[in-house]
N, C-alpha and C positions, 0 to 999 in steps of 0.2 A: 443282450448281456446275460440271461438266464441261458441262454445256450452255450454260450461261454463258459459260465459256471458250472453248467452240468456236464461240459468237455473237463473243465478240471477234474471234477470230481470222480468221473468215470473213472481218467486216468491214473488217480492213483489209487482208487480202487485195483485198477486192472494189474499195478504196479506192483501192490501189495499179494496179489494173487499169483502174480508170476513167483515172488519172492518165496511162495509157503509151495510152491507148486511140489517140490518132495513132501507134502505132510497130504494129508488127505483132503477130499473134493466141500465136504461142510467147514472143516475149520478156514479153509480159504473166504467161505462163502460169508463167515461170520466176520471174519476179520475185514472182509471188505467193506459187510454190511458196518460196522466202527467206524472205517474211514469215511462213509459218505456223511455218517451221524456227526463225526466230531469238526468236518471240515468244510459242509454244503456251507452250514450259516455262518462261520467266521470270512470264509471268502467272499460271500453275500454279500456280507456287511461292509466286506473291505473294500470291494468294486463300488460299492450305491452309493460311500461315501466320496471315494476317487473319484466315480462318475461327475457326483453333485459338485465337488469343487471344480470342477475341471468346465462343466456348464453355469456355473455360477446360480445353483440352486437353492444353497444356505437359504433356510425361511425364519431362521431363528434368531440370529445375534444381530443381526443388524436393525431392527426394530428398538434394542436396546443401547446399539453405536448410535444412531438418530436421536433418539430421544435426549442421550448425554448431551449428544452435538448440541443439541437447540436449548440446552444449559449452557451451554458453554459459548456459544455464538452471540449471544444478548449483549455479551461484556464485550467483544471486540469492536474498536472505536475507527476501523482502518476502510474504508469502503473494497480496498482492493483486496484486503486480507479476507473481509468476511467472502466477496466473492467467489474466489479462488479454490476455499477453503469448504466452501457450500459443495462446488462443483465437485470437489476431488471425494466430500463424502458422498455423494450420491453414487459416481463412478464406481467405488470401491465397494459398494452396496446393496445396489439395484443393478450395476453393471450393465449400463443403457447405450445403445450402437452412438448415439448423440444426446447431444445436453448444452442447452443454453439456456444464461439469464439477461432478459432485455431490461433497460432502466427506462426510466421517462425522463428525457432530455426537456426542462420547461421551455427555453428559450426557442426552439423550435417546435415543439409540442409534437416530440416523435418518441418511441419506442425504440433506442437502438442496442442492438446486442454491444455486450459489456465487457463478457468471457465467453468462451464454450467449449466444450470437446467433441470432435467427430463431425464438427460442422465445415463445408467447403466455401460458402460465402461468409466473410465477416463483415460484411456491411451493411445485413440483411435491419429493414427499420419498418414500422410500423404507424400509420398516424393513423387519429383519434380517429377516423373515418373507415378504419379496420375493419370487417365481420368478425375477425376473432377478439381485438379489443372492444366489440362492442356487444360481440357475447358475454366478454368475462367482466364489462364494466355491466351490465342488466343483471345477470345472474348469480354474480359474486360467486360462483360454483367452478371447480374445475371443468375443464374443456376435455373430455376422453371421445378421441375420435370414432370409436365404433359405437359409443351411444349418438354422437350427434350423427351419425350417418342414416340412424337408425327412427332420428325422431323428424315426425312430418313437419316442413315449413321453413326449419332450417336453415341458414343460408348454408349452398354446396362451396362456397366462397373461403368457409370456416375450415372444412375439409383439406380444401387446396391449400390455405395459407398455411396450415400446419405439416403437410406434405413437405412444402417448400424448409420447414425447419428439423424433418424426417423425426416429427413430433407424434408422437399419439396420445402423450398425454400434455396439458398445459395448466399448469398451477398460477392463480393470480395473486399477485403480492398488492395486499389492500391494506392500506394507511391513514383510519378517519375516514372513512369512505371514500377516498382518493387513489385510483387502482395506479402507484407508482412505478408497478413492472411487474412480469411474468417470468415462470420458469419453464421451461418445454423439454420434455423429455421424452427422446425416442425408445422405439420398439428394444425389450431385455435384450439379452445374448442367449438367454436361457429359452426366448420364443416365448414362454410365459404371460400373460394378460396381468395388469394391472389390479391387483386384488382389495378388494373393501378393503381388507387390512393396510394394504399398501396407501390406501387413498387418506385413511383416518392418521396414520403418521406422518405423511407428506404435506399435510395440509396442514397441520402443528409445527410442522418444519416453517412451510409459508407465511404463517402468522408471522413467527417468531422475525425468519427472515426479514421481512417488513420492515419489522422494527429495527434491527440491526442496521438496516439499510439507510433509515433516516436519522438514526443517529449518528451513521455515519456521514453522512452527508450534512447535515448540520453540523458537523465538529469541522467538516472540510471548510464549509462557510465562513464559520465562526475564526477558522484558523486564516483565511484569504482578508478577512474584517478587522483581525486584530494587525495583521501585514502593513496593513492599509492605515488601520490606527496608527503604527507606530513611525510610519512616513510622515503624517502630518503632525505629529509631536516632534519631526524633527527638521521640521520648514526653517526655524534657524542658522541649523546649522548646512543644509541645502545652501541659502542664499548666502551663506557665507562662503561654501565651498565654490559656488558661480560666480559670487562678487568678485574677490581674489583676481582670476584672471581675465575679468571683465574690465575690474580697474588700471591692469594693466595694459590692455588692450587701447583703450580710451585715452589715457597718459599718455601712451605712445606716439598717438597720432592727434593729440591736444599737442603736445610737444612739436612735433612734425610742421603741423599745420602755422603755429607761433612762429617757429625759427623762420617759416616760410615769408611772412606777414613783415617781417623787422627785417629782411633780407639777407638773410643769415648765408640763404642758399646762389645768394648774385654772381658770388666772385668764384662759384663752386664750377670744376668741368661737369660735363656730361655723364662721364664714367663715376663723378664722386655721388653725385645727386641718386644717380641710380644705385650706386652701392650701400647708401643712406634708405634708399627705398626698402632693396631687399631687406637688407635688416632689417625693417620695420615692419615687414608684410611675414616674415619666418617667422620672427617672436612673434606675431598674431597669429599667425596660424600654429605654433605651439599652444596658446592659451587658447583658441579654438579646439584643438584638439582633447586639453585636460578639460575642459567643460563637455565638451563632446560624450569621453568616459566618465568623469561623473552622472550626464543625465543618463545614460545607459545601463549604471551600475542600480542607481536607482528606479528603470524603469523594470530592469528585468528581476531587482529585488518587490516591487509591489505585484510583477506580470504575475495569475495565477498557474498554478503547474497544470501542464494538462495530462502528462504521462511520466511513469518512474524511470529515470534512464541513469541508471549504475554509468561509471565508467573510471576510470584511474584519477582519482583528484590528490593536490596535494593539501596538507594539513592547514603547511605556512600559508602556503596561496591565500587560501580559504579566508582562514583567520584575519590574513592582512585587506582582505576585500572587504569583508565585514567590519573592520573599525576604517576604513575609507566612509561609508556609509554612518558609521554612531560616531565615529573619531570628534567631533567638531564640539557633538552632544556632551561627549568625557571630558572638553577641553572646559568647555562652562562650566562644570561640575568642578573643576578640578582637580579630576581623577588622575592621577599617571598610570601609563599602560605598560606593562613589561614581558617582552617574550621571551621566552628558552623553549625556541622548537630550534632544533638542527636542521641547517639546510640538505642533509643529506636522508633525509627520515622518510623511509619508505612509503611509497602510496596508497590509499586505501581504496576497494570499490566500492564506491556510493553515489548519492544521486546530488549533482553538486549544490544544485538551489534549496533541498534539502537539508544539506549539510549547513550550507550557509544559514539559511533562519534558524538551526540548530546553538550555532553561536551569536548571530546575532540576539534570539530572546535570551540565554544563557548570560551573556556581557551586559545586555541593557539589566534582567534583572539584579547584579553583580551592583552595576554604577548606583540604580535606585536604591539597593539596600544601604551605600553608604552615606553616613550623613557627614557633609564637609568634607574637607580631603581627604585624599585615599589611595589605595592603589589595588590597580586587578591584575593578575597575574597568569597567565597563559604558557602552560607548559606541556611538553610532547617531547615521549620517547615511546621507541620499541621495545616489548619485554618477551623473554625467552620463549614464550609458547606461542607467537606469530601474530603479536597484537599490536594495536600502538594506542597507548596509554595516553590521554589528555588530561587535567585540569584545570578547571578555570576557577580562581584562589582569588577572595575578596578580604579588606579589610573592613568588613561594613558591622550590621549590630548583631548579624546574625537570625538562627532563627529558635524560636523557643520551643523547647522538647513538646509540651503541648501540642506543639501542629505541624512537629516535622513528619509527623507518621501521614499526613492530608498533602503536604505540598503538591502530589502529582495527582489527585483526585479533579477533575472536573471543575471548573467555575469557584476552587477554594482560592483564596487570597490573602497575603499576610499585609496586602496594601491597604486604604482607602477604598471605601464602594466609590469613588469617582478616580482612582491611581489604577485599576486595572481588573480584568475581567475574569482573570483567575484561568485562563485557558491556557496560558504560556507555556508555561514547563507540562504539561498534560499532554499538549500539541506536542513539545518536543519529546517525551518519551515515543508516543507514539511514531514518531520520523525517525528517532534511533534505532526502535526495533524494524520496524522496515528496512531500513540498513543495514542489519544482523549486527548489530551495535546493543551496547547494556550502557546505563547509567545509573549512578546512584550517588552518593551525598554527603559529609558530614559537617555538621557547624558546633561552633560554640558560642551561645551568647556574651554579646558583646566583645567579639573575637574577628568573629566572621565566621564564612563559605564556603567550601570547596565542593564544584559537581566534576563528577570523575565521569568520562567515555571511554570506554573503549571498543574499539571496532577492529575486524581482522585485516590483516596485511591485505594486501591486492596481489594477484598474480603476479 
């Protein structure tokens, strides 16, 4: 680069000397000696800085983009969000050839990677039986490959397993003394070593990460338990939605079997008897069938999600699935349901089993807020700037200014400590914003409700 520099610099030295070349041989000499003066160290400076960017050598700001981050990551409640969002700081910062973060799966007591970047295996897993997890569960210390290579006794095990993640450095995420997952990060772009420096903000990243992690993962639980609660608060109305074409079922062929019994069917041909069957064996296997989608509507609303999968849903659909599910709940209540979505109301991209617990806690806590009859009210249109606007409009008691500023806070409740766990609507903020959806709210006591979504069009 300094030879660089000093080709520029010659040259317009030499530039400026051709140009005085009718004046005499010192004033030349002078004037060239200015241009090396005024021009060496601005071009210096201009190259070392294009350089540095261009190798990704910044040592400065990004110590202070970390540090922000791990303010700002504590609060996020989304495990895939905190993920994602870790990876892409580090990327943007340290600018490392690879980067992943492995979780600890309890159920099979494995470490499997989560996310990453620059990695070729994604199924690469880890158990307790690891040399590297069992460095970083002894030592609680990061794993930097060229000190362990360096220290006698070592296992070379630890070396290789980190190779296999084209790691040279590995940060352990410890929780209560419980090493719940690591981050592995490979060799800079910049060629650079891992500096003290680097090591003391990364490891403040780690802490923090930690935490983030198991808060996330506890609100996933918490959000899979409240699922779960709210199935078996609604066992009545299940066996009513099974009964229904159970009893019909049963009728059919009590009926059948009677007319059989008193010789109803003696004087009958062949052709009638069997024409009597079929009917009887279709309409069973129609109410076979709506029982069928019932338990299924039900099984896939308690199943946990295991991955976010976006894709073209529609509003109505949605909606009408979800009071298939609480529909029986609202009839007890009292409640009448009323919709104005248009069947023709464009699609939205989102994740459908998300979107549905989205309305389902939204409706259930709708019907709970009212006391005695009532009505919820469900409406959807498209608005000018490529949205589709929802409401879900209660006539219940409302909520009181006091604690409308909490509602989406954490474990807060305007219920009973035995009416519910206060995770509802928290859970569902957090599954809108994953959607690239907003909601928010307005009530008047003793009036009612209305929560407002909106989410962008779909392709």
């Amino acid at each position: 680069m300094l030879a660089f520099v000093f080709g520029v610099v010659v040259s317009a030295a030499m530039l400026a000397a051709h140009l005085l070349g009718g004046a005499n041989n010192i004033l030349a000499l002078i004037v060239s000696a200015l241009v090396i003066t005024f021009t060496l160290r601005p071009i210096e400076t201009w190259l070392t800085n294009t350089t540095d960017n261009f190798l990704f050598q910044k040592k400065y700001e990004y110590k202070q983009i970390i540090k922000a981050f791990i303010d700002e990551v504590i609060t996020r409640l989304n495990l895939d969000e905190v993920i994602s969002s870790t990876l892409k700081l580090l990327s943007e910062t340290l600018h490392p050839y690879a980067s992943g973060i492995f979780i600890l799966n309890r159920v099979d007591d494995k470490y499997q990677l989560y996310q990453s970047h620059g990695l070729d295996d994604k199924n690469i897993t880890f158990t307790s039986e690891s040399k590297l997890v069992i460095f970083l569960k002894k030592t609680r210390q990061p794993a930097v490959i060229k000190q362990i290579d360096g220290i006698a006794g070592v296992n070379p095990e630890i070396s290789s397993e980190m190779s296999k993640l084209k790691a040279v450095l590995v940060l352990p995420l410890l929780l209560h003394d419980d090493l719940t997952g690591f981050i592995a990060l490979g060799r800079k772009k910049s060629d650079e070593d891992y500096t003290k420096d680097d090591l003391d903000v990364l490891e403040d990243l780690a802490r923090t990460e930690s935490v983030a992690i198991g808060n996330a993962q506890l609100l996933q639980e918490a959000a899979q338990a409240e699922r779960r609660a709210a199935i078996g608060t609604m066992a009545a109305g299940i066996h009513h939605e099974i009964g229904n074409p159970l009893n019909i079922i049963n009728t059919k062929i009590q009926l059948f079997l009677l007319a059989n019994q008193k010789g109803h069917y003696k004087d009958k041909s062949k052709e009638e008897i069997v024409k009597e069957c079929e009917s009887i064996l279709n309409e069973t296997l129609n109410q076979a069938n709506r029982i069928s989608g019932i338990t299924r509507k039900l099984a896939n609303f308690a199943k946990p999600s295991k991955e976010f999968k976006p894709e073209l849903i529609s509003v109505l659909e949605e909606v009408e699935e979800t009071l298939a599910v609480v529909g029986h709940e609202l009839e007890l209540g009292r409640i009448n349901i009323e919709k104005k979505i248009p069947p023709d109301l464009p699609r939205i991209l989102a994740d459908r089993r998300e979107i549905q617990q989205i309305f389902f806690n939204i409706i259930r806590n709708a019907a709970q807020a009212i006391e005695g009859t009532g009505t919820i009210t469900v409406n959807a249109d498209s608005t000018a700037d490529n949205k589709i606007h929802i409401e879900v409009q209660d006539t219940g008691k409302g909520i009181p200014e006091d604690k409308a500023r909490r509602v989406f806070e954490p474990f807060f409740t305007t219920k009973g400590p035995s009416k519910g766990t206060g995770l509802g609507l928290s859970i569902v903020r957090q599954l809108v914003w994953r959607n690239k959806g907003e909601i928010s709210f307005h009530s008047r006591p003793g009036v009612g409700t209305t929560f407002v979504l909106e989410f962008p069009r779909g392709a």
